[in-house]
N, C-alpha and C positions, 0 to 999 in steps of 0.2 A: 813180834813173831816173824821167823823167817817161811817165806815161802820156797818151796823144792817143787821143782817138777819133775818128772820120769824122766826127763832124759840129766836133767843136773845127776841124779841119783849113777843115770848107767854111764856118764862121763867119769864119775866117779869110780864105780866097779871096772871100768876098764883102766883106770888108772891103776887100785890096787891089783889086778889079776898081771897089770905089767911088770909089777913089781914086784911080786910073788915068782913070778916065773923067771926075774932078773937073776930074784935071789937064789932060785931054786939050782939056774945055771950056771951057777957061782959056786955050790955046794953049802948056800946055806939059805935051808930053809926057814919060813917063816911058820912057826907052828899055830900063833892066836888065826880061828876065824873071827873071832867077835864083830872086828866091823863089815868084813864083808856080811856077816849075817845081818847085824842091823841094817842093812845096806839092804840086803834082799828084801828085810821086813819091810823094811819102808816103800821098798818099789811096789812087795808086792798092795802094800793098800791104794797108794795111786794106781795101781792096775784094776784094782776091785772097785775105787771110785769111778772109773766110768768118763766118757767121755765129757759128761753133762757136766762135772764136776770141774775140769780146765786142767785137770791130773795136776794138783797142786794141794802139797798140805804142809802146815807149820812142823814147823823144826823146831 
């Protein structure tokens, strides 16, 4: 099992939102959110674990 922590996660989201917006400036946009969604999801439960936790969970 891989471990993620929150900021793995939002190096990640800022990766796709650069790339979204590359594409968007180019006049092609990228229609799936699917991963930025899973993306969110996952941040948001490392958010909900708490600091106590090390904000890290299996991938």
């Amino acid at each position: 099992m891989v471990m993620r922590t929150i900021e793995v996660v939002d190096a990640e989201l800022r990766v796709l939102a650069a790339y979204r917006r590359a594409c968007a400036e180019a006049g092609h946009p990228v229609r799936s959110t699917a991963v930025m969604d899973r993306l969110l999801d996952e941040r948001s439960v490392l958010a909900d674990a708490g600091p106590g936790d090390q904000g890290a969970v299996g991938a």
